[in-house]
C-alpha positions in Angstrom: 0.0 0.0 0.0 1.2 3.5 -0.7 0.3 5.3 2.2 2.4 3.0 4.6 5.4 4.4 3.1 4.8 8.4 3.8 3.7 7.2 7.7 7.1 5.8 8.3 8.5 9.2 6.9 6.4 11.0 9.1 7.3 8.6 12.1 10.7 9.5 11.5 10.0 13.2 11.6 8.2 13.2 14.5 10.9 11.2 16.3 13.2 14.0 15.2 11.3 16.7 16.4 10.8 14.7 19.8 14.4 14.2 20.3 14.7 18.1 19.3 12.1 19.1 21.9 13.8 17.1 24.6 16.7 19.0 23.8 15.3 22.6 24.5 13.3 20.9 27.2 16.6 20.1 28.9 18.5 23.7 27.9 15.1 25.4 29.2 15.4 23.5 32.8 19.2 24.0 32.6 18.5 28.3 31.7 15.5 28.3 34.6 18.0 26.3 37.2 21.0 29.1 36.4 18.8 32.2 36.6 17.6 30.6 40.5 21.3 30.4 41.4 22.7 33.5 40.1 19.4 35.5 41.5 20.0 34.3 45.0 23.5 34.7 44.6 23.2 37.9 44.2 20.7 38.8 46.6 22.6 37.0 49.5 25.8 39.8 47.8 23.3 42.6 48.2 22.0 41.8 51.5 25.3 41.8 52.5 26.8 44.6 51.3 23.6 46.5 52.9 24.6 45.2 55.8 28.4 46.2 55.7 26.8 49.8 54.9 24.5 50.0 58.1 27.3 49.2 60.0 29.3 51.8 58.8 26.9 54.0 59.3 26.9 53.3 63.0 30.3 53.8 63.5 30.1 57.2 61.9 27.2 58.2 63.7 29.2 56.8 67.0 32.5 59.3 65.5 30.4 61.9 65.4 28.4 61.9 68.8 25.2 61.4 69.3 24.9 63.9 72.1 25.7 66.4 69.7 23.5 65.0 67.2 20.5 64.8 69.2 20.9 68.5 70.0 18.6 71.2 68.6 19.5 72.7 64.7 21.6 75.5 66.3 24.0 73.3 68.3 24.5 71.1 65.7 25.8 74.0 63.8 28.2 75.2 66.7 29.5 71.5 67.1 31.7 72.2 64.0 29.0 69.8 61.9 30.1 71.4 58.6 30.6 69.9 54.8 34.6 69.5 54.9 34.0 67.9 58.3 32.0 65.5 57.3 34.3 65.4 53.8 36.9 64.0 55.9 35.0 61.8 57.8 33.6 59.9 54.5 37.1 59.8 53.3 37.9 58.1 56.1 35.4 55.3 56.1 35.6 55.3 52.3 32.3 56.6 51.8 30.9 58.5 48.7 28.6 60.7 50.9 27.5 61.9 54.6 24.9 63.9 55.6 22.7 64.5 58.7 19.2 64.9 58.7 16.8 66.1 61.3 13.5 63.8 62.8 11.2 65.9 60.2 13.5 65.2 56.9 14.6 68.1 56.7 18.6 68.2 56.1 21.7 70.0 58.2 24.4 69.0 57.0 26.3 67.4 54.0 29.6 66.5 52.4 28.3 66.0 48.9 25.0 66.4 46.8 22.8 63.4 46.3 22.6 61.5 43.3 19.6 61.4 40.9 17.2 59.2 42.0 19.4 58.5 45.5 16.7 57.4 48.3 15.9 60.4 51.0 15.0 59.7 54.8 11.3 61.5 53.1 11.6 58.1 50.0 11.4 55.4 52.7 8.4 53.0 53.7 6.4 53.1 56.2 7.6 50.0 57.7 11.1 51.9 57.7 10.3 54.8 59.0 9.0 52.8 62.2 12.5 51.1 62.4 14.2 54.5 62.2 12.2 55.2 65.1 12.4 52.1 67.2 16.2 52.8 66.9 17.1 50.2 64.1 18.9 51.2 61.2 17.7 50.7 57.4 19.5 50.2 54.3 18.2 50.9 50.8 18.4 48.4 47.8 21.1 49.3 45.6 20.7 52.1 42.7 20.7 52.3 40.2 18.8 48.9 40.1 20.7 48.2 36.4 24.0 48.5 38.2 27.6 49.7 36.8 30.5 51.0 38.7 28.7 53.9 39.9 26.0 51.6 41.8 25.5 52.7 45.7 24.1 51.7 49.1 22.3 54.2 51.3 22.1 53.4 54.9 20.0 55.4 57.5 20.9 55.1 61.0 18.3 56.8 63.8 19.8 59.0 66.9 17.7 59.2 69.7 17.3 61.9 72.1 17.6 61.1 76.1 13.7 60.6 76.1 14.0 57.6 73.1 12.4 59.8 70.6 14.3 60.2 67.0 16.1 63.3 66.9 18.4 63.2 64.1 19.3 60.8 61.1 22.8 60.0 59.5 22.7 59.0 55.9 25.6 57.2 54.4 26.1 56.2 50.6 28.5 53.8 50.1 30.0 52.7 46.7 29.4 49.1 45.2 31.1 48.6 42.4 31.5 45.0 42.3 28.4 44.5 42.8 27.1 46.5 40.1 28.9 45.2 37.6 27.6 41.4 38.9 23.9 43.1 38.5 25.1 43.8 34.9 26.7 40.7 33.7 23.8 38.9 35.4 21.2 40.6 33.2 23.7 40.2 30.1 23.8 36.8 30.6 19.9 35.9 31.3 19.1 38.0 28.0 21.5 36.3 26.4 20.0 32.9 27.9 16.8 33.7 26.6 17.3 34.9 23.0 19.8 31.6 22.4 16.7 29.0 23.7 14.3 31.2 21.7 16.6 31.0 18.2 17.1 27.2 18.8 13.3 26.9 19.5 12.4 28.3 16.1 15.3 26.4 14.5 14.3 23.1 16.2 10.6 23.7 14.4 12.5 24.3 11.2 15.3 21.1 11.1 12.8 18.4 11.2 11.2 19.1 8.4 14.4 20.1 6.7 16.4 17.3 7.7 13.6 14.6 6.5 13.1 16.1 2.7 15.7 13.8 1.3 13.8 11.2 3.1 10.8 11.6 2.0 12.4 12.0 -1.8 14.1 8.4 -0.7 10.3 7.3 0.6 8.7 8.6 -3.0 11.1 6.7 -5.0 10.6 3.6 -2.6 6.6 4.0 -3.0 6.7 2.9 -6.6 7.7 -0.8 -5.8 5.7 -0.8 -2.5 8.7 -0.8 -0.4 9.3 1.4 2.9 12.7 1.6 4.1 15.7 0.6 6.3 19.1 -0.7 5.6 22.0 -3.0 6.6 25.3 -1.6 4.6 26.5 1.6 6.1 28.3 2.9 2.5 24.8 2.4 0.7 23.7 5.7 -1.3 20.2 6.6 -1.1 20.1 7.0 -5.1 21.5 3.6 -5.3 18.5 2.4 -2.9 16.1 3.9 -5.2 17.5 2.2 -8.2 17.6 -1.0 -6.5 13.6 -0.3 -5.5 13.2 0.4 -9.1 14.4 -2.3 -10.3 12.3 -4.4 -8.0 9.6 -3.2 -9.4 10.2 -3.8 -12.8 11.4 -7.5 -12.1 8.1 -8.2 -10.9 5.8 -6.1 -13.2 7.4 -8.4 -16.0 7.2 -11.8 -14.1 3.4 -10.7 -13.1 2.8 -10.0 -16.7 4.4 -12.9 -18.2 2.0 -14.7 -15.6 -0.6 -13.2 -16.3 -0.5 -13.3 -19.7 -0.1 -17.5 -19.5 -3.2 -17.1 -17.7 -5.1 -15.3 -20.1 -3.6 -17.6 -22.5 -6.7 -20.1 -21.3 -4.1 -22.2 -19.7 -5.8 -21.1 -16.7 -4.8 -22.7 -13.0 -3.7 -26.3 -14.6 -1.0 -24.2 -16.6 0.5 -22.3 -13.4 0.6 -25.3 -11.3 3.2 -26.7 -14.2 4.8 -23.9 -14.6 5.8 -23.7 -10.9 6.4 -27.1 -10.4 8.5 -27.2 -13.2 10.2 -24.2 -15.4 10.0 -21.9 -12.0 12.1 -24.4 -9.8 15.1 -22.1 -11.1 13.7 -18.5 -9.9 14.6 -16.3 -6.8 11.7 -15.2 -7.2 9.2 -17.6 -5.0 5.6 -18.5 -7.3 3.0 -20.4 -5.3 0.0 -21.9 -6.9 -3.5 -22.1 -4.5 -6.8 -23.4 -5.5 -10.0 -22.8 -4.5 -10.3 -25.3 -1.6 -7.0 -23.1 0.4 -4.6 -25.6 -0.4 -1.0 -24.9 -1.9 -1.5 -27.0 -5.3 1.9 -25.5 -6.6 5.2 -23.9 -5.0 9.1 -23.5 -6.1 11.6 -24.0 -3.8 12.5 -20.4 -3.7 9.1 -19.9 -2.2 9.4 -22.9 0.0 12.4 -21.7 1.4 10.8 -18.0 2.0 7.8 -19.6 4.1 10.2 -21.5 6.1 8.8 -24.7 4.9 10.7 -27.9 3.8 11.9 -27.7 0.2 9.1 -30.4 -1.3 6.6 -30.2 1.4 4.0 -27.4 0.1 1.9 -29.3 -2.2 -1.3 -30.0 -0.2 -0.4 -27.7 2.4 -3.3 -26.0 3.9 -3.1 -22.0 4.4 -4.0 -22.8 7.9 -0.8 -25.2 8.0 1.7 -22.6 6.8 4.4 -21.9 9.6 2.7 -19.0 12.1 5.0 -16.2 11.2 3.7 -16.8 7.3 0.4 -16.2 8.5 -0.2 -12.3 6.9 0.6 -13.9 3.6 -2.2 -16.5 4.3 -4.8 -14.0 5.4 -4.3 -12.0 2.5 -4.2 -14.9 -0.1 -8.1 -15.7 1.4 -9.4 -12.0 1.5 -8.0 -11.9 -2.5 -9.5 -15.5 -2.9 -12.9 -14.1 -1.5 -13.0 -10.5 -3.5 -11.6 -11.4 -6.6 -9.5 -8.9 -6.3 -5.1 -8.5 -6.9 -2.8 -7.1 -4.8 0.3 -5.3 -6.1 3.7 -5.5 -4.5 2.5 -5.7 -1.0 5.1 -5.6 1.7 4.7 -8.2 4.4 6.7 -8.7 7.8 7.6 -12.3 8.6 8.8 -13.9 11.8 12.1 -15.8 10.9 13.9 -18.3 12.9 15.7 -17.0 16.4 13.2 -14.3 16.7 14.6 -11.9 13.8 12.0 -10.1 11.2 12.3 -10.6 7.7 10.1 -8.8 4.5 8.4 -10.3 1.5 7.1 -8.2 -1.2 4.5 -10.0 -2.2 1.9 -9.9 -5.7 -1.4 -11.5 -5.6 -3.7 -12.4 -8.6 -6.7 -14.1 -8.7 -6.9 -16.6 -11.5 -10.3 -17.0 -13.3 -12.1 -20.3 -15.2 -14.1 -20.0 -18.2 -16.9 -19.0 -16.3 -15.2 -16.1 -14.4 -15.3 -17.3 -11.3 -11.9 -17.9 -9.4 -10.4 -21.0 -9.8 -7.6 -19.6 -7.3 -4.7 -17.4 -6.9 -1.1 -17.2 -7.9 1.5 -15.3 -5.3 4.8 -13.8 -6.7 7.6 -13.2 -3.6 10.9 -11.6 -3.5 12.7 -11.0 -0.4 12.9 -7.5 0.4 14.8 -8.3 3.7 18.2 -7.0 3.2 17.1 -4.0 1.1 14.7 -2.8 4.0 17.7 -3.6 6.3 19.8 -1.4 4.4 18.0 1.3 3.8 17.3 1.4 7.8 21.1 1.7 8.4 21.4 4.4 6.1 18.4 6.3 7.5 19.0 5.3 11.2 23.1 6.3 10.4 22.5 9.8 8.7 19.5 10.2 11.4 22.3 9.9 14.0 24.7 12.3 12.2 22.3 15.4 12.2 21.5 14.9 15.5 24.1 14.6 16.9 26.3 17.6 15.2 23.3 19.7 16.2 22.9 18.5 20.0 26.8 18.3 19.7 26.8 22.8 18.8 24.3 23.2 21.4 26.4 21.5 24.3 29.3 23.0 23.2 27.4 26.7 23.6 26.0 25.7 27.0 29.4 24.6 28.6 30.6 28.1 27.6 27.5 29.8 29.5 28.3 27.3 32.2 32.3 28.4 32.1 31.0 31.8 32.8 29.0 30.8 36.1 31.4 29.1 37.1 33.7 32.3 37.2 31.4 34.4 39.0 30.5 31.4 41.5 34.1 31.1 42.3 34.7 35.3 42.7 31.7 34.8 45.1 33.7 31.8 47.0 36.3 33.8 47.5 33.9 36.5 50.1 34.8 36.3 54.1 30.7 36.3 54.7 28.8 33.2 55.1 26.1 34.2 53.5 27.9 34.2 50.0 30.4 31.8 49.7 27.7 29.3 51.3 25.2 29.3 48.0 28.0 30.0 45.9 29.7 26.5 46.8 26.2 25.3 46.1 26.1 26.9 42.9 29.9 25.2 41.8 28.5 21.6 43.0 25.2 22.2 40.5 27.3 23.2 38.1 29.8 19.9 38.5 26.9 17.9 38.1 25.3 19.7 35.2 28.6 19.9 33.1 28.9 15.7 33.6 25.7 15.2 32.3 26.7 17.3 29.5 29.9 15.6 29.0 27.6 12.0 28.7 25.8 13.8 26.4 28.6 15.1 23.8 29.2 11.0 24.0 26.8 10.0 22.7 26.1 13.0 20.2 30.1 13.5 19.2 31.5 10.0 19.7 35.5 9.6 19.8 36.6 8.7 16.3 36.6 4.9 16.0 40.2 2.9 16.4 39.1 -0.4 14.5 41.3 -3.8 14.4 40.5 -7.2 14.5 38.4 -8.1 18.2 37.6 -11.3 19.2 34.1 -10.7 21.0 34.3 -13.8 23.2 37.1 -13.0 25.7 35.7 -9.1 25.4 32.1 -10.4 26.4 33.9 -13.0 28.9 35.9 -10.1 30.3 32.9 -7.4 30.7 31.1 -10.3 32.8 33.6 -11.0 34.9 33.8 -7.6 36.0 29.9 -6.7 36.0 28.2 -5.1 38.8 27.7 -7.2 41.8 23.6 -7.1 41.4 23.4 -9.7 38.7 24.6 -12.9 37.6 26.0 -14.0 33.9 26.1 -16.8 32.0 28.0 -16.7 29.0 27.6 -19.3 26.2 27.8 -20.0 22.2 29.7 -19.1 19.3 30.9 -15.4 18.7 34.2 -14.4 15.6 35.8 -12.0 14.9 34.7 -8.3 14.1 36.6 -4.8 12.8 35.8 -2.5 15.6 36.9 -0.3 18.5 37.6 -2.5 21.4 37.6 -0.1 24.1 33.6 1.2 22.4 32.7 -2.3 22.6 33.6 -2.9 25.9 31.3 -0.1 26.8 28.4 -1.8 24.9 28.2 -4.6 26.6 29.2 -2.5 30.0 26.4 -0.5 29.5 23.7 -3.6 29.0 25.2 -5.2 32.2 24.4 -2.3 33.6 21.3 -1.2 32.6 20.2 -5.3 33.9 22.1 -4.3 37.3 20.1 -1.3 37.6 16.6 -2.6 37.1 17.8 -5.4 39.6 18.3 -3.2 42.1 14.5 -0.8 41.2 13.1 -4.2 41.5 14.9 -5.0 45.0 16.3 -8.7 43.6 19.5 -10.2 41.5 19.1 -10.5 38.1 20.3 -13.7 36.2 21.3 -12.6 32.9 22.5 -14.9 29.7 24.9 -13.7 26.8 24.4 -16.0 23.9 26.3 -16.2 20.7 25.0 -16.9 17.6 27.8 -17.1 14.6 27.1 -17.9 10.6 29.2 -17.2 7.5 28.7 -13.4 7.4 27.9 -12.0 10.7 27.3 -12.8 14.1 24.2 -12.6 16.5 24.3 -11.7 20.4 21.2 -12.3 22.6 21.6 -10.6 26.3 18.5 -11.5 27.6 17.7 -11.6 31.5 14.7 -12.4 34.0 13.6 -9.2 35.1 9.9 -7.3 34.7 10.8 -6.5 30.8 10.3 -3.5 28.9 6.3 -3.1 27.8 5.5 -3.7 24.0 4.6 0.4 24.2 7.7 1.3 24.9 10.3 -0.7 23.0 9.9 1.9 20.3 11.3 4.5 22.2 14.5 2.7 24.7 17.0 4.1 21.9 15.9 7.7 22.2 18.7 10.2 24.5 16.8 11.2 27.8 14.1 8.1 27.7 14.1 5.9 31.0 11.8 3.9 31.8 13.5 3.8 35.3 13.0 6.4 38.3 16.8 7.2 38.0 18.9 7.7 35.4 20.1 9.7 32.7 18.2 8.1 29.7 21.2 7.7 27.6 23.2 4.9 27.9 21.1 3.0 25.9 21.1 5.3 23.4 24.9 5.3 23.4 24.9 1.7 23.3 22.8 2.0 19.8 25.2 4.7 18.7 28.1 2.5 19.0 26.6 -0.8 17.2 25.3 1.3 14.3 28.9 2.7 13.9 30.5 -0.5 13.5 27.8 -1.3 10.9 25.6 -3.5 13.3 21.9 -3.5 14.4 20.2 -3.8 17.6 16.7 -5.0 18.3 14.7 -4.8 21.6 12.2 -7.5 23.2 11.2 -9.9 25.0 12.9 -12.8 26.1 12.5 -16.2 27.3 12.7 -15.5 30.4 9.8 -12.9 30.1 12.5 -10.2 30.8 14.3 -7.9 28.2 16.1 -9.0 25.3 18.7 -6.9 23.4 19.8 -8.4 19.9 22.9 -7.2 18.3 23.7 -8.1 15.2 27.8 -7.4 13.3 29.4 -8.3 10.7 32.5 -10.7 10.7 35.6 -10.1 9.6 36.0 -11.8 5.9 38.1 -14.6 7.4 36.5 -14.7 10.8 35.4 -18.2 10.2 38.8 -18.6 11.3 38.9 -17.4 15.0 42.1 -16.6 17.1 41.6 -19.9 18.9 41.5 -22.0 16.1 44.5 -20.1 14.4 46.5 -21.1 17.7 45.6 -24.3 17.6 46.8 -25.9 14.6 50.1 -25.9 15.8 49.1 -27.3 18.8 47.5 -30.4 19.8 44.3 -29.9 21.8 44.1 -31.6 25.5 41.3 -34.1 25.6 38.3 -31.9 28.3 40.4 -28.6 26.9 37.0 -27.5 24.8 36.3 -23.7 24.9 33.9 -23.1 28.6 30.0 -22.1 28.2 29.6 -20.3 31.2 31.1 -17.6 33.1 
């Protein structure tokens, strides 16, 4: 069917766009969590330095007396309180200005002119204005509120008179440079914050659609032989995939019409059951023959062989009989059988044996009698297995790429925001008060973690480049389960060969499986028993890891590949992903499901080495002579 092919584009897109929205999901948390830490940062510096500006305030109010202070205007006068006095007196504490104010506001004496916009005794709140007069000093919040070097603190102590009523007020202004600057780099920084999330927002709508054009080109030129895609051969070209779909579909538009044609010929059924007994038994492509009772009166061996059956044992075989994972085919031979109607280059899924999926394209026509009515059908079949498992490598591979050079940007830009943080948090470690380097150490532990999650995360989305050689997978797989975590137990067993790859990446691969059993071991508060089995044929080689925990549900198997998805109530979500990253590098496949055991399964398939039907083992041991009870162990 043609509309299958532009859903799988389309699930592909919107699996971009989910990974892409999980990505300014997490930059969004990772801006909202920085903004928290720099605010109270800063306020805990502010509420500090307004502190350090009361007190100074005291101690000049203490300098210059309170008795004369709390005398009447004119005294205050005679008592020398004049501007170059109280000049002195600021240049002395370091303060920018000093001036003396009576209990109705009014002022009577001053070192300097206020600032525009600097608070006045008059500017305060109500609630101040009652500490003034309960004989506790106030402190105003630092202006200008923007910052810069010129940003100050005002503080207002209260002088009483001998009857506890306010008589005077000293202002002092004192000069925060540090801290302005913070308040401006902190406001550079958040804008900065929010105009980078907000560009990658609108570019994240925009890259899944661009990104999956050339796939939906690829899914176009796959539509005309009823084929949707995947792959198994890493250097495959998508123009050579569409070639190989075209011609496909011109093999069996001529075999179909050849058929057809013999049928039209009046040789009707009797004619077709010859031909596939006979001049067909040479084809690839598989030709069955069924009559109108649902029996098999016909098949070749090449269609023998694609059902799984015997090679000589289809004649008389019942549809009902056909092996279980053959049973699609059977169900649409009937509805075709009971409509009159053909089907054209249908793609089916089979079941193969150990569990793997295998495709049939698949043409279905009924044949008619000299009365029109169907005498039964004859099914075309060509396996469309390795193309579809092509075609998914190249997808899932290119897939991969993007991503990951976009997440990989991204990353990169966020551990610079995260270097400046950390610069400021450490200038804030560095104060005598508690109050600030407390939250700042808080802030450089939040920022430790955040930057290792990051550093997981340019793994998996900017791998190290590969270091392939020959590596035996047995005593690599022996090795990582020997040394996996103490919550499970392994068995090792089977055959395994030789593969080109990066030793040290696959050691991580099947690390991270161990430990992802280990892990759901301990969630479900019980040891795991987990089995490693090796499956090896001419070409490649097949590794089940399979164990007896709860399983991953049917919903969600989709989805265990994607960065950030965890089906646990801990974790990072991506060392599966990483693990998927790795195999598809060395031009494998993995497949998630369900075991024997009911628990997860994990199926990796790689390639072998040309000659690895010659293992290391056997190339040391034809110049020895084996030991009789010396044969290679099946457990670890």
């Amino acid at each position: 069917m043609n509309v299958g092919v532009p859903q799988r584009t389309g699930r592909f897109e919107t699996q971009l766009r989910l990974v892409l929205i999980l990505i300014v999901v997490f930059l969004a948390v990772l801006d909202l969590l920085n903004v928290v830490l720099l605010t109270r940062a800063r306020n805990d510096a502010e509420r500090a330095e307004r502190e350090r500006a009361k007190a100074r305030g005291r101690e000049v109010a203490r300098v210059l007396g309170p008795e004369t202070l709390a005398s009447p205007e004119g005294s205050v006068e005679r008592a020398g309180l004049t501007g170059p006095m109280l000049a002195r007196t600021a240049l002395r504490f370091d303060l920018v200005r000093i001036a003396v104010w009576n209990a109705s506001g009014g002022q009577l004496a001053a070192n300097a002119d206020a600032g525009d916009g600097a608070p006045r005794p008059k500017d305060l709140a109500p609630e101040e204005h009652d500490a003034l007069r309960a004989g506790r000093a106030v402190a105003s919040d630092m202006t200008p509120r923007a910052g810069g070097d010129d940003a100050l603190i005002a503080a207002f102590v209260p002088v009483l008179d001998a009857n506890g009523r306010l008589a005077a007020v000293v202002e002092v202004q004192q000069a925060v440079p540090e801290l302005g600057s913070l308040q401006g780099a902190f406001r550079l920084l958040v804008a900065t914050q929010a105009a980078g999330l907000v560009l990658i927002a609108v570019l994240a709508l925009f890259f899944g659609r661009w990104i999956s054009r050339p796939y939906k080109q690829l899914a176009a030129a796959a539509g005309e032989a009823r084929v949707a895609a995947r792959a198994t051969a890493p250097e495959t070209d998508p123009d050579d995939l569409a070639a190989a779909f075209r011609a496909v579909a011109r093999k069996l538009r001529e075999q179909e019409g050849a058929l057809e044609a013999m049928a039209r010929g009046g040789g009707g059924l009797g004619d077709l059951v010859r031909f596939a007994s006979g001049g067909a038994g040479a084809m690839s492509t598989g030709v069955v023959v069924v009559e109108r009772g649902g029996r098999v009166a016909a098949a070749n061996p090449a269609a023998e062989t694609l059902l799984g059956l015997p090679v000589g044992t289809a004649r008389g075989t019942d549809l009902g009989g056909l092996p279980r994972g053959a049973q699609p085919l059977a169900a649409m031979v009937r509805s075709c059988m009971s409509e009159g109607r053909s089907v054209s280059r249908e793609v089916l899924e089979l079941r193969l044996d150990g569990g793997r999926t295998g495709h049939l394209g698949v043409t279905i026509s009924p044949v008619s009698g000299l009365k029109e009515e169907v005498q039964g059908v004859l099914v075309l079949m060509t396996d469309l297995t390795e193309i579809r498992q092509v075609q998914q490598q190249v997808s899932l591979r290119e897939h991969l790429a993007a991503v990951g050079q976009l997440s990989a940007g991204i990353a990169h830009e966020y551990r610079n925001a995260l270097g400046t943080i950390l610069g400021y948090a450490k200038m804030l470690e560095k104060r005598d008060d508690p109050r600030v380097y407390g939250p700042a150490k808080e802030i450089l532990k939040e920022i430790a973690s955040v930057r290792s999650q990051i550093d997981e995360f340019l793994l998996y989305a900017r791998p190290p480049e590969t270091q392939r050689s020959a590596v035996d997978l047995e005593p690599l797989i022996r090795a990582a389960a020997a040394t996996a975590p103490s919550g499970i137990t392994v068995e090792v067993s089977g055959e395994f060969g030789v593969v080109s790859g990066d030793e040290a990446l696959l050691k991580r691969v099947f690390g991270n499986l161990l430990q992802n059993a280990a892990d759901v071991g301990e969630e479900a508060e019980r040891r795991l028993s987990v089995r490693i089995i090796g499956r090896r044929t001419a070409a490649a080689v097949q590794i089940e890891l399979d164990d007896d925990g709860p399983g991953i549900p049917p919903e969600k198997r989709s989805e265990v590949f994607l960065p950030f998805f965890t089906t646990r109530t801990r974790g990072t979500g991506l060392g599966l992903a990483l693990v998927q990253r790795t195999v598809v590098d060395h031009g494998g496949t993995v497949e998630v499901g369900e075991g024997p055991w009911g628990g997860a399964l994990f199926r990796l398939r790689f390639p072998l080495e040309p000659d690895a039907s010659v293992t290391k083992r056997d190339t040391l041991s034809r110049g020895t002579e084996r030991r009789p009870g010396s044969g290679p162990r099946t457990d670890s």
